[in-house]
DRENROKE-193366 format. One line per 4 residues: number of its first residue (from 1); their letters; for each residue z, x, y of N, C-alpha, C, O. Coordinates in steps of 0.2 Angstrom, whole numbers. Each point is the difference from the previous one (the first is absolute). Layout:
// DRENROKE-193366
NUM> A> Z,X,Y,Z,X,Y,Z,X,Y,Z,X,Y; ...
END
This chain:
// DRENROKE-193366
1> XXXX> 406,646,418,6,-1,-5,1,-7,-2,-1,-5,4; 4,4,-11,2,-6,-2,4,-2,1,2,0,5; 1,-3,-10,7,-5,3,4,6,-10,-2,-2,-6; 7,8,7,3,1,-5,2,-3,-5,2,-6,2
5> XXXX> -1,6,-9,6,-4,-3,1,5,-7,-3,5,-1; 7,-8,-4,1,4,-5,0,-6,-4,0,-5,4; 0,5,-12,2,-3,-5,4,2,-6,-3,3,-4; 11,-6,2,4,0,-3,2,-6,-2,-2,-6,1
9> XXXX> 8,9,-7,1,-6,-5,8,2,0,3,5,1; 1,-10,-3,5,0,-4,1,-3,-4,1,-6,1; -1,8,-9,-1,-2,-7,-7,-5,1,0,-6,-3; -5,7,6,-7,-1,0,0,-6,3,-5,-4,-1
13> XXXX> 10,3,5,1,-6,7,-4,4,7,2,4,4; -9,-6,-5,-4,5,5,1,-2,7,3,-5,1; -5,9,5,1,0,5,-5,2,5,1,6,1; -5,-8,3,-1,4,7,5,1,6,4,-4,2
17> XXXX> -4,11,0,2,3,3,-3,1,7,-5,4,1; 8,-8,3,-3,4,6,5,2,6,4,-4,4; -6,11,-4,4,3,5,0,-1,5,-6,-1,1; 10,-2,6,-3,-4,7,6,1,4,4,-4,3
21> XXXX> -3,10,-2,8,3,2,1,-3,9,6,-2,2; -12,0,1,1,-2,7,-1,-5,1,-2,-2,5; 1,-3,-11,0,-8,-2,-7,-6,3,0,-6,2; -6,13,-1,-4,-3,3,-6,-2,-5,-5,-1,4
25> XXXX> 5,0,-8,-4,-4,-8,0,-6,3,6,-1,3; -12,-5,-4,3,-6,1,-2,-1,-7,-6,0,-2; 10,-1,-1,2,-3,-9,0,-7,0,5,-4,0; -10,2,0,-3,-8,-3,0,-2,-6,0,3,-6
29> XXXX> 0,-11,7,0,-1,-7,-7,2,-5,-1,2,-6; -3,-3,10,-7,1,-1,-1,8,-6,-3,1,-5; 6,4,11,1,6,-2,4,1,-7,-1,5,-4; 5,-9,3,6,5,-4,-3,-7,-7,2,2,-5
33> XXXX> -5,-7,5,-4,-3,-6,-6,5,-1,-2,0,-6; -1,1,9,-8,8,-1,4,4,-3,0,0,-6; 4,5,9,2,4,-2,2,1,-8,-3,5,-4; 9,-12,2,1,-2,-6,-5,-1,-4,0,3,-5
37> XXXX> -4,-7,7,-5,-2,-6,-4,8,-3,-1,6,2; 0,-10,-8,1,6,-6,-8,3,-2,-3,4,-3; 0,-9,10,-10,0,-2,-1,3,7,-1,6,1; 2,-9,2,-2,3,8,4,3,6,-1,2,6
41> XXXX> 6,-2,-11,6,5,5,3,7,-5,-4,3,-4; 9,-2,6,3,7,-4,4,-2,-7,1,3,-6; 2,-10,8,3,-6,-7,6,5,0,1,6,-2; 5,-13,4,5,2,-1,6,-7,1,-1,-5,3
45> XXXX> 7,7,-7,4,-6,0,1,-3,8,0,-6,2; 2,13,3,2,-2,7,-1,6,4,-3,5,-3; 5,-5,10,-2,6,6,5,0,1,4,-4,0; -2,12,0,6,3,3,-2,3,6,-4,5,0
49> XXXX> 7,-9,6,-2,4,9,4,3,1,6,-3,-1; -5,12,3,5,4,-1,-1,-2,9,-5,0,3; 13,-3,1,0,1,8,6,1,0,5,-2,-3; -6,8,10,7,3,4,2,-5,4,-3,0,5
53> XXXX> 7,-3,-5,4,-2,5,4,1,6,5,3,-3; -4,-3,9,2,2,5,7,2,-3,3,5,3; 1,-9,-8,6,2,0,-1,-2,-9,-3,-4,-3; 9,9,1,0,-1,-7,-3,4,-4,-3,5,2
57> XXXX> 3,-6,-9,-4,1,-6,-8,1,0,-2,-2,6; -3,3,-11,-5,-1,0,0,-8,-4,4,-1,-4; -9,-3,6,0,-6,-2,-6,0,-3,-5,3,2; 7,-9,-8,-5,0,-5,-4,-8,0,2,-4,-4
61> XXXX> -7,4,8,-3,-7,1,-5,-4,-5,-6,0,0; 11,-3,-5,-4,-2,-4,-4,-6,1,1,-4,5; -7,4,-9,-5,-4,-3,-1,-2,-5,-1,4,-4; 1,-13,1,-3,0,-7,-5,2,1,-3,2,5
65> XXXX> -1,-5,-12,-8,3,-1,-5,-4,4,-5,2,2; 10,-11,-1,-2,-4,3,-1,-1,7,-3,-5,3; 6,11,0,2,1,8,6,-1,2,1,2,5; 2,-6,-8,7,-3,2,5,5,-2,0,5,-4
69> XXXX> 4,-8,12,6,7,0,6,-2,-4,2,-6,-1; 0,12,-2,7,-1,-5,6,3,3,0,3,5; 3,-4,-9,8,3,2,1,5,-1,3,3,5; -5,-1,-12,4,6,-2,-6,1,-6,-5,-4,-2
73> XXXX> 7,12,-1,-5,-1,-7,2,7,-2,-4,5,2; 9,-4,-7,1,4,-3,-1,8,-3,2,6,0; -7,-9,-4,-6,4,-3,-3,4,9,1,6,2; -4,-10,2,-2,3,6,3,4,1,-2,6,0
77> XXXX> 10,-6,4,3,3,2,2,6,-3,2,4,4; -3,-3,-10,-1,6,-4,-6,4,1,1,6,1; -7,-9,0,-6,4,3,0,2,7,-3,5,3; 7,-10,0,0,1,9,4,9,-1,-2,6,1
81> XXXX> 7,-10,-2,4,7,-1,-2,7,-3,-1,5,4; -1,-6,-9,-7,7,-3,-3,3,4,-1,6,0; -2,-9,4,-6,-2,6,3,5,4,-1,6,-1; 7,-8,7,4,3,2,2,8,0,2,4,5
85> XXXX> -2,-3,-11,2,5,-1,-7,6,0,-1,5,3; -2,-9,-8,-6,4,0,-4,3,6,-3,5,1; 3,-12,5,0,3,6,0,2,3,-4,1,5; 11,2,-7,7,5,4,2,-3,5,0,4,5
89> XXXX> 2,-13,-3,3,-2,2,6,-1,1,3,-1,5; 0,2,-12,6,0,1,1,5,-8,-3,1,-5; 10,2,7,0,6,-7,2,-6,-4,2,-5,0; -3,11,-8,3,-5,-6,4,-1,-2,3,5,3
93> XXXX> 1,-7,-5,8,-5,-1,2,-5,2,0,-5,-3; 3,5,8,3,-6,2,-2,-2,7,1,4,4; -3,-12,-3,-2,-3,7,0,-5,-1,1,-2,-5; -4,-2,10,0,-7,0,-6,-2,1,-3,4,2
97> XXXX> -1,-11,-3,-4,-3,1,0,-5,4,4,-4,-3; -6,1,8,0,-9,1,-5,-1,-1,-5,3,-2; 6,-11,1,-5,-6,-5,4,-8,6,5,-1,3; -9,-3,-6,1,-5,4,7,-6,-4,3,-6,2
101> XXXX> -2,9,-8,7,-1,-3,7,4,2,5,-2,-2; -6,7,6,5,3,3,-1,8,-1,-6,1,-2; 10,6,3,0,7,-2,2,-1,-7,4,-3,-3; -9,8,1,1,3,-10,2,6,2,-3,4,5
105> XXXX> 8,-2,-9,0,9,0,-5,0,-8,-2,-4,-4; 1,11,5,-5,5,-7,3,6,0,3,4,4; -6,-4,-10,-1,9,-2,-2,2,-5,1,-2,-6; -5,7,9,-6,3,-2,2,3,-6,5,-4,-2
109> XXXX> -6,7,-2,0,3,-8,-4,5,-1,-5,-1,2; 6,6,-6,-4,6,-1,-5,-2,-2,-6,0,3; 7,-2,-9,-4,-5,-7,-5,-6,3,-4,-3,-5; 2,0,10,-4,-3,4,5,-8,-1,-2,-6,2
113> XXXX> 7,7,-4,4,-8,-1,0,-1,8,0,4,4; 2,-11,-3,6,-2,8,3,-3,-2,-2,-3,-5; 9,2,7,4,-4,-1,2,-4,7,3,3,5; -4,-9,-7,1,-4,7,6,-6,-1,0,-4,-5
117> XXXX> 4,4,11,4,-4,1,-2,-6,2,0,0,6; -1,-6,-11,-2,-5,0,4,-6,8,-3,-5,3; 7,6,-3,6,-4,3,2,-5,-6,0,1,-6; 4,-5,10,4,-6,-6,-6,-5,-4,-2,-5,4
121> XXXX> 1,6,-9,-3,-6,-4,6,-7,-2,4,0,-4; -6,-5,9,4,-3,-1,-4,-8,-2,-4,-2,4; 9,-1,-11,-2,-4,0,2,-8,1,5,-3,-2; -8,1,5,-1,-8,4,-2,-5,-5,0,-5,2
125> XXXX> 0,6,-8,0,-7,-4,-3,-1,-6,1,4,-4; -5,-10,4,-4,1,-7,-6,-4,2,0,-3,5; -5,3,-11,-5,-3,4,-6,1,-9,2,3,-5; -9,-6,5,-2,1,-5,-7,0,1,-3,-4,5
129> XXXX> 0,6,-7,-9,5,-2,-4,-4,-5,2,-1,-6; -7,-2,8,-6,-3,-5,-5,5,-2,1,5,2; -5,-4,-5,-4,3,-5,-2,-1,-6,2,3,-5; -10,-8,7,-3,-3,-4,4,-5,-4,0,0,-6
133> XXXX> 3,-3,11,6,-8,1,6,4,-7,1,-4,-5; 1,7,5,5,3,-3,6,4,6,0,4,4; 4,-8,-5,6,2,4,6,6,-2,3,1,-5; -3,2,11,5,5,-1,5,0,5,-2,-1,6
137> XXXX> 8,2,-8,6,-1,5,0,8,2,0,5,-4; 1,-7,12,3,9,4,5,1,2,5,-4,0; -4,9,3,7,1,8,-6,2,4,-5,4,-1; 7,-8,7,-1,2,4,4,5,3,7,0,0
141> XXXX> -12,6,3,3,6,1,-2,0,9,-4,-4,2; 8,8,2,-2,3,5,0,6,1,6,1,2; -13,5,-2,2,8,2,-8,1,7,-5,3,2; 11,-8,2,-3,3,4,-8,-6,2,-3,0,6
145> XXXX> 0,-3,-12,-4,-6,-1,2,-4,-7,3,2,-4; -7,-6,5,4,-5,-6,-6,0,-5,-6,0,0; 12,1,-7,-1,1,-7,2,-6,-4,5,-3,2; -10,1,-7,4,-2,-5,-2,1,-8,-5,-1,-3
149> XXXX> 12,5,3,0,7,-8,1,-8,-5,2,-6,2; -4,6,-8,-3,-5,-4,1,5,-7,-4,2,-4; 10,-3,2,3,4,-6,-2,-1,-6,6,0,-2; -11,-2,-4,-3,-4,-5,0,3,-6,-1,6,0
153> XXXX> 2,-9,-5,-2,3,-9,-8,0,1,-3,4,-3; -1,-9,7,-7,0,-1,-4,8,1,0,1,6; -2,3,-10,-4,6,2,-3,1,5,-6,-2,-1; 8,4,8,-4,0,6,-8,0,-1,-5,-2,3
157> XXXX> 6,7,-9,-7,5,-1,-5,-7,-1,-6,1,2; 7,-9,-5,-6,-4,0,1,-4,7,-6,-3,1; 9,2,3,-1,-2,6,-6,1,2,-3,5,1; 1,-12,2,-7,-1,5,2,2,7,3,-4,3
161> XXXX> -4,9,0,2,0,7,-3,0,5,2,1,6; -10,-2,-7,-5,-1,4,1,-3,6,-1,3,5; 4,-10,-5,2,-4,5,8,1,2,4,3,-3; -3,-5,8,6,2,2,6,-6,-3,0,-6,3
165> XXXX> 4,7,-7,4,-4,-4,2,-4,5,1,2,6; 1,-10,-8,4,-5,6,5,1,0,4,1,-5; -2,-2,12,9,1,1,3,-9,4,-3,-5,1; 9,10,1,2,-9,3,-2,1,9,5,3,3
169> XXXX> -9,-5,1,-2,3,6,6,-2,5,1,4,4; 2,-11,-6,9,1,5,4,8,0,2,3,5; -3,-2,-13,5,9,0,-2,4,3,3,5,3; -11,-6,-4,-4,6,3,-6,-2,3,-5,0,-2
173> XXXX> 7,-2,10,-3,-2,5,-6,5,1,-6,-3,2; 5,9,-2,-2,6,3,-5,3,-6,-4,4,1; 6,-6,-9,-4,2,-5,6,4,-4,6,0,2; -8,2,-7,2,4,-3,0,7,-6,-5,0,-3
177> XXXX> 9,5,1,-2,5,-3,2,-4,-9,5,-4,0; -8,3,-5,2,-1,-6,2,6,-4,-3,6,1; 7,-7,-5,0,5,-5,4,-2,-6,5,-2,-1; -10,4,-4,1,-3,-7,2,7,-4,-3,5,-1
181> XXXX> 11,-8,-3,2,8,-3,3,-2,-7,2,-5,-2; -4,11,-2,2,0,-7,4,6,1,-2,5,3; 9,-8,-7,5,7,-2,-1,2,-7,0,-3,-5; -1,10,7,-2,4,-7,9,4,-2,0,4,-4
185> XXXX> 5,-7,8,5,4,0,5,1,4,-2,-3,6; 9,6,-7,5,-4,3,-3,7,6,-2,6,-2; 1,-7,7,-3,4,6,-7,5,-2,-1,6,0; -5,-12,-1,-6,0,-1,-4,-6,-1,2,-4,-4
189> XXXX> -6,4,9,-5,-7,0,-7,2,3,-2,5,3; -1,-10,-4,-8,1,0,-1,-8,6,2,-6,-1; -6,9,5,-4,-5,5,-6,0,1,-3,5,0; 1,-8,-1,-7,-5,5,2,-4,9,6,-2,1
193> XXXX> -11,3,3,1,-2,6,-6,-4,4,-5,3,1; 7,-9,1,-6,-1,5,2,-1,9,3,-5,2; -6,9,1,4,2,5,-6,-5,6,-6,1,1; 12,-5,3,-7,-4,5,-3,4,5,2,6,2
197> XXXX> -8,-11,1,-3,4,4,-5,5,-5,-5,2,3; 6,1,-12,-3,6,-2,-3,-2,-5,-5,1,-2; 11,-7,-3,-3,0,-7,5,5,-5,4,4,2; -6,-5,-7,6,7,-5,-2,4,1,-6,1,-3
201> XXXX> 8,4,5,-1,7,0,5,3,-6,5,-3,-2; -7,10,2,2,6,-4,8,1,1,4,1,-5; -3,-2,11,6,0,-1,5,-2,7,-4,2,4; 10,-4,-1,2,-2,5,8,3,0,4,0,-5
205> XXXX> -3,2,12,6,5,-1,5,-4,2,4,1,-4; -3,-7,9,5,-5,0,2,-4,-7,5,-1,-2; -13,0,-1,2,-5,-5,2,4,-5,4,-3,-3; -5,9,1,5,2,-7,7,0,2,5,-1,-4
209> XXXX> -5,1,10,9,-1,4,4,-8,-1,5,-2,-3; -10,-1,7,1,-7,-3,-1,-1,-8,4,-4,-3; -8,8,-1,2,-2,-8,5,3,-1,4,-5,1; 0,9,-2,6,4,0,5,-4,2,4,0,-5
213> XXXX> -1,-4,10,1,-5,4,2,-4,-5,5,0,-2; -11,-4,0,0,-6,-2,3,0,-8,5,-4,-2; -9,9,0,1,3,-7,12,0,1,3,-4,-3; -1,10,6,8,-2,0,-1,-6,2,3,-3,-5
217> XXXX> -4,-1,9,5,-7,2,0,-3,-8,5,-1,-3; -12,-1,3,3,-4,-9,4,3,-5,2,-3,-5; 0,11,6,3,1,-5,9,0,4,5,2,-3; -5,-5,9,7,-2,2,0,7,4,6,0,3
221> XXXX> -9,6,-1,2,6,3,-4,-1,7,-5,-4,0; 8,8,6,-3,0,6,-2,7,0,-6,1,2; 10,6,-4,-3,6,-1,-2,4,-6,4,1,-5; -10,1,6,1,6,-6,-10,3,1,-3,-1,5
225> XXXX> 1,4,-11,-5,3,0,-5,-1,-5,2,-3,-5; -8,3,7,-5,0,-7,-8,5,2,-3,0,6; 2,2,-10,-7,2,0,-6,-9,-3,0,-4,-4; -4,5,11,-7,-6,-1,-6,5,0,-2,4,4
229> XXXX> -1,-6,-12,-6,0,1,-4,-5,3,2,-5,1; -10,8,2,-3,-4,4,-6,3,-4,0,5,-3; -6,-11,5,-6,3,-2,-3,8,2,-3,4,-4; 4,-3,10,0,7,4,4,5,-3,-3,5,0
233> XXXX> 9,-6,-4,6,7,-3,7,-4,-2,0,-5,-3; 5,10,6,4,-1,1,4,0,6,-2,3,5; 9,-6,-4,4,1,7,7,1,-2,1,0,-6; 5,0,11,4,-1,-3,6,-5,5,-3,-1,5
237> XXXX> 7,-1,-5,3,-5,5,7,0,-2,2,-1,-6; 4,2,12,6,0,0,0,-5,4,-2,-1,5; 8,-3,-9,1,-8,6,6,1,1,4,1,-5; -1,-1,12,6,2,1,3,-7,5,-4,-4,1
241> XXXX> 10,4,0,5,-6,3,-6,-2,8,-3,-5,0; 1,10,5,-2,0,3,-6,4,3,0,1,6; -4,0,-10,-5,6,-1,-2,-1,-6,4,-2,-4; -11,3,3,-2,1,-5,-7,9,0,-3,2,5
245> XXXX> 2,0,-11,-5,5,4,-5,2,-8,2,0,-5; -9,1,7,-5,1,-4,-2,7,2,-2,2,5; 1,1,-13,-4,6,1,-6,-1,-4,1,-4,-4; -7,7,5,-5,1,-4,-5,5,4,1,2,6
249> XXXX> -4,-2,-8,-8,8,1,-4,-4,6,0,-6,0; -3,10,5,-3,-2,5,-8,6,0,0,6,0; -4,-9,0,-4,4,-1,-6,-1,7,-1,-5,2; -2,10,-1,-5,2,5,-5,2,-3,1,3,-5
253> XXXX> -10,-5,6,-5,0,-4,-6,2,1,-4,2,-3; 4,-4,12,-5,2,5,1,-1,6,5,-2,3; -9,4,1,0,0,5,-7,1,3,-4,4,-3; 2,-7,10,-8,-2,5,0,-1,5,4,2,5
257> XXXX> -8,-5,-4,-2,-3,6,-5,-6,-1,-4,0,-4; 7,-4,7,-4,-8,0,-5,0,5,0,2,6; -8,-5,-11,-6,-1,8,4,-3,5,4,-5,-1; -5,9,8,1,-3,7,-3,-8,0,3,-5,0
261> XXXX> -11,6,-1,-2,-5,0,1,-6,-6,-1,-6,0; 2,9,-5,5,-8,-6,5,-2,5,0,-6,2; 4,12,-1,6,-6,4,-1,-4,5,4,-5,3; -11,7,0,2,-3,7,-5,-8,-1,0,-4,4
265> XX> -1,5,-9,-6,-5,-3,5,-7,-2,-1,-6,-1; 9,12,0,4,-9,-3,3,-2,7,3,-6,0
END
């Protein structure tokens, strides 16, 4: 027998999946960069570790691509959840997740949507983003890990974001999530993201929350709603006094078995 896992996406923010309910996987950094890699692994933004914990929720032990543990992540959480259900772990509707950011509630949708309770996105200041020595002022945001939404007339669409844009490292000691956003409208905007530890991906579930965020603060507002396109689709984000909450499609695509002897090789 192999080591199980599945592969999912939300808004084409991919994922490995692996089910580990008695938490005995040792998840190395080694393993969860193979995995991700796009040539010699399954290629994927990050690893979702599904474990039971002795007390609690099902917990969702993320990984970037790079191995490094994250906080929280959005988009995942939407596939964790999926996961779950599909499993028949837990029924569909309403439940909780833990993540290393605190308890999310969810719920499931007919239509394959989730809607996840982000907690409070809250913002901590301002701060500014380089890119190809061209500066962009942000808010820094906090949902759970730190953003900084980057509001611009510049067409995201010609941005370079190959390299990970420079931030201020006093603000953001630990790295951080970018997001650069054009308003197509009073509650419509379009992002690009380059999310650390990964590089830009398709799409990021915190940071459309952080865009949302950032997007009301400059316009003087703390709550309200918008639809964010992402490269991956669409999503949508209500920012509330203290809660905020994202829905979008969670999607499931495969499932296997990992060579015993690949894994045991990392």
């Amino acid at each position: 027998m192999g080591v199980e896992f599945l592969k999912g996406h939300g808004t084409e923010n991919d994922f490995v999946v692996l089910p580990d309910p008695d938490g005995v996987l040792d998840l190395t950094e080694s393993r969860v960069r193979a995995l991700c890699d796009r040539q010699r692994g399954l290629g994927a933004d990050g690893v979702l570790r599904v474990v039971r914990p002795d007390f609690g929720p099902w917990f969702m032990d993320y990984r970037n691509a790079d191995g490094s543990i994250a906080e929280m992540c959005g988009n995942g959480v939407r596939v964790f959840a999926r996961y779950l259900v599909e499993a028949e772990l837990v029924p569909a509707g309403e439940f909780t997740i833990g993540t290393r950011a605190g308890e999310r509630h969810v719920i499931t949708h007919s239509d394959g949507t989730v809607t996840v309770d982000m907690g409070r996105a809250q913002v901590t200041g301002t701060g500014t983003a380089t890119v190809d020595g061209r500066a962009f002022s942000g808010v820094a945001v906090d949902v759970g890990n730190p953003h900084l939404g980057c509001v611009t007339d510049v067409p995201v669409a010609e941005l370079d974001l190959h390299v990970p844009p420079g931030h201020d490292p006093v603000l953001f000691p630990h790295g951080v999530n970018v997001e650069f956003v054009n308003v197509l409208g009073d509650g419509a905007l379009r992002m690009r993201v380059h999310e650390r530890g990964v590089g830009e991906t398709r799409s990021c579930g915190t940071g459309t929350v952080a865009a949302v965020a950032s997007w009301l603060y400059g316009t003087g507002r703390r709550v309200g709603k918008a639809t964010v396109d992402v490269l991956g689709g669409q999503v949508s984000v209500v920012i509330e006094e203290e809660t905020a909450t994202l829905t979008g499609p969670a999607v499931l695509l495969a499932r296997g078995e990992l060579d015993q002897a690949w894994w045991d090789a990392l």
